[in-house]
N, C-alpha and C positions, 0 to 999 in steps of 0.2 A: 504494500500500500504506500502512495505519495507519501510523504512526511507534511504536506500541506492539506492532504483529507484525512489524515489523521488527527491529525490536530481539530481540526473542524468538527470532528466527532466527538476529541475528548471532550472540547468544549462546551459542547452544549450536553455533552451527557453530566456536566458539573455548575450547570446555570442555578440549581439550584442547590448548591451552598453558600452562606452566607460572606456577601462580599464587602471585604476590609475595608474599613474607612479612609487607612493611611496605605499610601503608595508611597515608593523607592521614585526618586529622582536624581537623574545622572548628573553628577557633578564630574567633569573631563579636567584633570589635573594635569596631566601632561601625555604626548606623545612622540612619535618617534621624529627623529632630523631630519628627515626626509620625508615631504609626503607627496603621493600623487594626486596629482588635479582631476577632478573631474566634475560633471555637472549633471546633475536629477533634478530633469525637466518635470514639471507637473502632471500629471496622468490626466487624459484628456478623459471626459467624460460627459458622455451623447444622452442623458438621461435628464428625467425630472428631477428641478432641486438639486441639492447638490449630496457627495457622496458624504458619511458619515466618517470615513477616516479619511485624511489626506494622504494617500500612499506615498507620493514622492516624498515627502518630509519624515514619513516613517521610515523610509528608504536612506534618505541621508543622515538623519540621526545614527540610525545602524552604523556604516560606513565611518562616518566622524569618531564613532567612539571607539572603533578599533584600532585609531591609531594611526594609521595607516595612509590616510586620504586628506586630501584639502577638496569640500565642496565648494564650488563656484555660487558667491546669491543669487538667488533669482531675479532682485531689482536688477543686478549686472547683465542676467539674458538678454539675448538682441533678439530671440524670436523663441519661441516655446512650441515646438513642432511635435509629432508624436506617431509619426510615420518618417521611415527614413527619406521618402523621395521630396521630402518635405528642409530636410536641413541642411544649412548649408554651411559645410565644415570651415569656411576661411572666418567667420561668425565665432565660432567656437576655437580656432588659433589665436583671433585676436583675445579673447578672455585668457589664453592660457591652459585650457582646458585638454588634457589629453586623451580624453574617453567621456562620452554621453551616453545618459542612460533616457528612452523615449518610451511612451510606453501609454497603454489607454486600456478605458473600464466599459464592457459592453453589461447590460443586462437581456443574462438570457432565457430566464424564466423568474416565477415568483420569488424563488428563493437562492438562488445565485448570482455570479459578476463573473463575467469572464477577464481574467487580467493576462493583457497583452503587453510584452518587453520585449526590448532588444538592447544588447551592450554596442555600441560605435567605437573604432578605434579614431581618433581626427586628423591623426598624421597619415594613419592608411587611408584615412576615406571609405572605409568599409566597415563591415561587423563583425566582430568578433568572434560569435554564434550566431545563427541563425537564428528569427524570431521565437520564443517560446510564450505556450498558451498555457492556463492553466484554470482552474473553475475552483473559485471557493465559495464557502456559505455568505449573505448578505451582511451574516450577523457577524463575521467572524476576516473582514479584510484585514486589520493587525498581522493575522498568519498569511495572508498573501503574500505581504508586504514583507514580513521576514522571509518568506522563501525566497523573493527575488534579490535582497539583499545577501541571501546565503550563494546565488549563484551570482551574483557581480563579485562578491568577494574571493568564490574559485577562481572563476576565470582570470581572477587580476591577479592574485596573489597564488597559488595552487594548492590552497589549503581548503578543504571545506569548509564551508561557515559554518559558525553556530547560533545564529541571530534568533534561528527558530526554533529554539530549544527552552526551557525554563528552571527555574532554579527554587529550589525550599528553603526556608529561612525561617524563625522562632523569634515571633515579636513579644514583648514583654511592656505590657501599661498596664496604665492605672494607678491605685494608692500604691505608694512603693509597702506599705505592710502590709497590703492585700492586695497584689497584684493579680491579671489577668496572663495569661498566657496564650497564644494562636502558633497552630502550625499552618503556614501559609505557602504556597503556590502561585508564581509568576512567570509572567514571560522573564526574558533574562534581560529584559530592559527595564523592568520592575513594573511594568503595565498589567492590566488585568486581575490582580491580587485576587486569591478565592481561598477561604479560613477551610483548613482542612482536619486540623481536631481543635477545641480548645479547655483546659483546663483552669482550675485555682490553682495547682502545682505543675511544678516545672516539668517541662516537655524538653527531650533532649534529644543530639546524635542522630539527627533526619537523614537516611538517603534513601536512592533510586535504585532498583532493582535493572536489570541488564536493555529491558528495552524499553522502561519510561511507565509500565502499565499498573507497578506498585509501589510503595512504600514503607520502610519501614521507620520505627521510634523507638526514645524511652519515655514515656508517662508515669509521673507519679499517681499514686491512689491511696490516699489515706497514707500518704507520707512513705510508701512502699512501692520501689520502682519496679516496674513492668515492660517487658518488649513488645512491643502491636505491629504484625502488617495491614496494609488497608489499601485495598484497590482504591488506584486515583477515580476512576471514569461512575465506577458507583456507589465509591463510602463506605465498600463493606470492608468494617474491622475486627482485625479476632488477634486476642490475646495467646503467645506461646504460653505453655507451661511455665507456671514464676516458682522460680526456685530460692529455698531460705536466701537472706544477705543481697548482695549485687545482682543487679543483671542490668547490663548493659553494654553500649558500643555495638551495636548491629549495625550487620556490613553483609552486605549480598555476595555470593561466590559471581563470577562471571556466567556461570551457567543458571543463574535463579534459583539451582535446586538446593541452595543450602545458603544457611547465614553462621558467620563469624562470631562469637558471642562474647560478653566477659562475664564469670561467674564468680562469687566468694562462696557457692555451696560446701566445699570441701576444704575452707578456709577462706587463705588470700585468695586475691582476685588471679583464675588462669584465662585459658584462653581455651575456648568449646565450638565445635563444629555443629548445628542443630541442622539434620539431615527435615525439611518443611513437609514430604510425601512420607515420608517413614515415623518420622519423630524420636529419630534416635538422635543421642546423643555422645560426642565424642569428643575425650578431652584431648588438648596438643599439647600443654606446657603442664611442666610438674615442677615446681621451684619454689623457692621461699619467698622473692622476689616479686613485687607485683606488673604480673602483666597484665597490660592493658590496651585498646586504640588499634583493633586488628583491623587490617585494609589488604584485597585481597592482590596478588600478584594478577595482570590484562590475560596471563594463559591461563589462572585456578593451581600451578604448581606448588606456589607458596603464599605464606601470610607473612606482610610486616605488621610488626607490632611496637610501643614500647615498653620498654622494660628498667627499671632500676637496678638489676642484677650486678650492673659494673659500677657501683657505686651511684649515678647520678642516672635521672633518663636518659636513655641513649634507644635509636632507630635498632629493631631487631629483624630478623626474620628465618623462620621457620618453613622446613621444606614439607608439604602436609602429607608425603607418604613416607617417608625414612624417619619424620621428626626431629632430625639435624638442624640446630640453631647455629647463627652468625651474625656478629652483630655488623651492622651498615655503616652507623656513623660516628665519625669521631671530634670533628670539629664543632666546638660552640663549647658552653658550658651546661646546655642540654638537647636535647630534639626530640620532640614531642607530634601526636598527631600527623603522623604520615603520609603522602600521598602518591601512587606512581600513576605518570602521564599513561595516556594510550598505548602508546607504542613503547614502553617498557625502558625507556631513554634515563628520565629526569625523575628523582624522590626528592618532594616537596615537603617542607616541615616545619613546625613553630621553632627556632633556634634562640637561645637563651641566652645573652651577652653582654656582663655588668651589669644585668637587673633589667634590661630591656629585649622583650620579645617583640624576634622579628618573623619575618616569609623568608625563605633559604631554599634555593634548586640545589641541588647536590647531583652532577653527572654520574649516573651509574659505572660509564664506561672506565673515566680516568679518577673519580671520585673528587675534583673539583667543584668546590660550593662558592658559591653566589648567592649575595644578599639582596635581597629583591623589593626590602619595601624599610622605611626611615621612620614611619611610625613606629609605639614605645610599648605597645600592648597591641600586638595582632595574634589571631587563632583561629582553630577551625578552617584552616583552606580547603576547599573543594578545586577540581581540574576542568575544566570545559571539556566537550567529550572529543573538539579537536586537537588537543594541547597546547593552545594557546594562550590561553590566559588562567589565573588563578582567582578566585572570589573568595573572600577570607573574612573575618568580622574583627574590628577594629573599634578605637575609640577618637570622634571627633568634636571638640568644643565639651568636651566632659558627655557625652553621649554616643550610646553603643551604637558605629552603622556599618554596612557592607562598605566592600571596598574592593577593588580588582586591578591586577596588575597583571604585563605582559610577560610570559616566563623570558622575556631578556632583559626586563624591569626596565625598558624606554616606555612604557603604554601605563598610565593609572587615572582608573577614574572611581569614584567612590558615589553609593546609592544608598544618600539617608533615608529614613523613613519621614514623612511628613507630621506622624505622632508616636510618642516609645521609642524603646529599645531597640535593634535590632542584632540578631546572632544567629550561628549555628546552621549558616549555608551548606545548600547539599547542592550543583551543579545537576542538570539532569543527562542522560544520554542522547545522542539522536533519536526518534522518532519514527525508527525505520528496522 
């Protein structure tokens, strides 16, 4: 299935949950020294009244925040065309412009838009791809609009986009001695927010299961933490088995069929494999040591984790069928909460140095680490599901908000919330 009628579907299969008051807005702190020009012409559109989303603006917003691009304004346009035989590239030399994006909205029945693009190169005088169509819901152009953002961004860059993907996050308002808590669902521009549990106790450790269709948590109840999965698309939630002491850190295998656990049933807290079709359970680590913060290796071979065992926290990881441990990392004076990209390249981590935590790549290959963000209190990063960028929770003006940095740390923009707290970002997978 398209990752654009996908989306269209989950959407409206979740119109009814309760939608947030406060939205994430992009604050673009810095990007890369170089950027490429381009220009996102307005989406022409032959219809009554006018469209309910502005694509092209949703298009450049995209684009601008990755870093990447310089868009052209539109008071600067010499002309706003939306068929190619229509533009005329010496128009778009003079602005500086090295690629145009043109593009128009038909309606083709009650309940859809057809959205028409094409990418222009301006020095070739030609297209880059060939026109692409696509059909989404009326109610739902936002996902049109990141899909053709996700394909300007391949074709220019040769990375997949991830515009049209979404992210979880655990907002926290209200009385600060009786707080409210929400686990939330957004695009990854922070638009569309939809409340996906909410407690009077903390909700913790959100992620996405392998292809975007669940969820898992930790919820307290009655002061007694609990692990929950819960289908995004229709709310059903069920509690694993809650065993004495801890349970937390759930983390999906790459294959869905199992999650990563942490347990203090048999003490300190180890590290538990909970088989979700069987309901068995198996433990990996047996140590005095508390392990914690399992995250699974992109092939399922291993689990990193951390662990105090060498005296301070340090990155671990675990081979999950010999059960041979090794630890990862050495530099900082701790490294906590792990993460490894897609492609098995970079492990990402909160690193601990003179009292300020930072974001840290750490190349697998040659074990060179990179500090990636200047803030004094960052955690929790999550990986975009291209490896591009990092989403992590921070503190801004004395208040908890998202924040995202590019794993070569030129690209940072940050996504406070509009009311509360925010923390505990979970990045989602592609859609596909």
């Amino acid at each position: 299935m398209k990752p654009y009628r996908f989306l269209s579907l989950l959407l409206l299969a979740i119109l009814t949950a309760n939608i947030a008051k406060a939205q994430l807005v992009i604050e673009i702190t810095s990007g890369a020294d170089q950027l490429l020009p381009l220009a996102i012409v307005p989406f022409n559109y032959g219809g009554e009244g006018a469209l309910s989303e502005d694509i092209a603006k949703i298009i450049e917003d995209d684009l601008k925040r990755s870093g990447f691009f310089e868009t052209i304004p539109r008071e600067n346009m010499l002309s706003l065309p939306y068929r190619k035989e229509d533009v005329f590239f010496r128009d778009w030399r003079l602005l500086k412009s090295d690629y145009v994006v043109i593009g128009s909205v038909i309606d083709t029945d009650a309940n859809n838009y057809e959205i028409t693009f094409e990418l222009l190169n301006v020095l070739a005088e030609k297209s880059v791809e060939k026109q692409t169509k696509i059909i989404v819901n009326k109610n739902d152009l936002r996902t049109g609009a990141h899909y053709v953002s996700d394909q300007v961004y391949q074709l220019l860059t040769g990375i997949r986009g991830a515009f049209n993907t979404r992210i979880l996050y655990v907002t926290v308002d209200g009385d600060p001695q009786n707080p409210t808590y929400q686990l939330q669902v957004a695009d990854a521009d922070g638009h569309r927010p939809q409340v996906i549990a909410q407690s009077k106790e903390p909700i913790l450790s959100p992620s996405w299961n392998s292809d975007g269709t669940s969820l898992t948590y930790v919820m307290f109840r009655n002061r007694r933490p609990g692990i929950f999965t819960q289908e995004l698309a229709t709310g059903k939630r069920q509690q694993l088995a809650q065993y004495p002491g801890l349970n937390g850190a759930p983390a999906w295998s790459p294959d869905g069929k199992k999650l990563a656990i942490v347990l203090s049933k048999d003490g300190n807290p180890e590290l538990y494999v909970f088989d979700l079709e069987t309901k068995k359970l198996t433990r990996l680590t047996n140590h005095y040591s508390i392990d914690t913060e399992p995250a699974w290796e992109p092939d399922g071979k291993g689990i990193i984790f951390t662990s105090d065992r060498g005296g301070n926290p340090q990155i671990y990881r675990i081979d999950v069928n010999d059960r041979v441990v090794e630890r990862i990392t050495f530099e900082g004076d701790s490294n906590t909460r792990a993460r490894i990209t897609p492609d098995g390249r970079y492990l990402v981590t909160v690193q601990k140095n003179a009292g300020n935590y930072h974001i840290a790549l750490q190349d697998m290959n040659n074990g060179r680490v990179q500090i990636l963000t200047q803030t004094y209190l960052d955690e929790s990063p999550s990986i975009a599901p291209n490896g591009s960028m990092v989403i992590y929770a921070t503190t801004h003006k004395g208040k908890g908000v998202l924040a995202v940095v590019s794993v070569d740390g030129l690209v940072k923009y940050r996504l406070p919330s509009t009311a509360g707290e925010v923390r505990e970002p979970a990045w989602s997978p592609f859609f596909n």
